[in-house]
N, C-alpha and C positions, 0 to 999 in steps of 0.2 A: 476631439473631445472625448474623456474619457466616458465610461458608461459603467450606473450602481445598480447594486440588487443586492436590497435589501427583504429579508425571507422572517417573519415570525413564526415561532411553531413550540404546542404542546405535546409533551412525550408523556406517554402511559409512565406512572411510579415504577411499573415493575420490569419495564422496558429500558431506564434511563443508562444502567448500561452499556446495554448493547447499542445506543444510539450516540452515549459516546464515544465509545471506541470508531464507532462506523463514519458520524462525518467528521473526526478529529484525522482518518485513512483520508473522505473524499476532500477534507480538506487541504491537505499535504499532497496529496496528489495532482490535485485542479494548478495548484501554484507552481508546484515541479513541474508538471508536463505540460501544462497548455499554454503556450507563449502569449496568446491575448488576456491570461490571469494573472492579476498583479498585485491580491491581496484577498484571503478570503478568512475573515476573523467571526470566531464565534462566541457568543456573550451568553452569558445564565441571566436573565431578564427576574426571575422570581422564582427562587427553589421551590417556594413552598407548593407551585403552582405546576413545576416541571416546564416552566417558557422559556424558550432562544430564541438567542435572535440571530442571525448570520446577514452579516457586511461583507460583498464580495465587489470587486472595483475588476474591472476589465477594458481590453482595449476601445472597444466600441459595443455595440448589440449585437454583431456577427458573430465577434469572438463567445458570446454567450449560446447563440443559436448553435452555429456551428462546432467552438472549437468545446463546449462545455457540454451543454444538456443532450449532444450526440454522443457523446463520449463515454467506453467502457466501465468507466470509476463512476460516471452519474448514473448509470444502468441499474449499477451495484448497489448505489444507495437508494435509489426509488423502491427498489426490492426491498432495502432493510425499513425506508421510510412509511412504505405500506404495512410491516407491522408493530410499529414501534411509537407512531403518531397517533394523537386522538385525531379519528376522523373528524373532518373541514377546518382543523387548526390552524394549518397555513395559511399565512396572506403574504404573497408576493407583491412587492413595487419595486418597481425601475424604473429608469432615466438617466438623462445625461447628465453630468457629475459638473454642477458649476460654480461651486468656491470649496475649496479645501483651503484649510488655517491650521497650522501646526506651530507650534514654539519653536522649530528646528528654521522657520521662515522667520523669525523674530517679528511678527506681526505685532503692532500695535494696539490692543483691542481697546476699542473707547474712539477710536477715530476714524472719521470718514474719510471714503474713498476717494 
């Protein structure tokens, strides 16, 4: 079963920047190199507010423990994210990923399982 994490988080006005550039790298990175990451998309939630949100799908919780948040490129951005983030803005959730519905499945929406 696959495994989500989803990340909310405010970025300083004067910072927005450099925190794009920064997880646009950890982003591109996590998906090129770590074989348990298989999608890590990030959303402007409310400009006016400076809020994202980051959708990351990975193989299980390992690959997040192990093959991610150890990892060189996540070093790199907890450095950029400690000055770039308004302090306690992040709220991390995950869990195990249990219905994805895409149009590319020709799902029927309006009908039960």
């Amino acid at each position: 079963m696959m495994f989500a994490v989803h990340v909310t988080v405010q970025v300083r006005p004067e910072c927005r920047e450099e925190f794009l550039s920064a997880i646009d790298t950890a982003a591109r990175i996590a998906v090129r190199d770590e074989p348990g990451c298989h999608l890590f998309d990030v959303t402007e939630i409310d400009p006016s507010s400076n809020t994202f949100a980051f959708y990351e799908l990975y193989t299980d919780a390992e690959a997040v423990e192990a093959g991610h948040r150890r990892s060189p490129h996540f070093r790199a951005w907890r450095q950029v994210a400690d000055r770039v983030l308004v302090p306690g803005s992040q709220v991390t959730a995950s869990g195990a990923l249990l219905v994805t519905a895409r149009k590319s499945d020709r799902v029927q929406f309006g009908e039960s399982r």
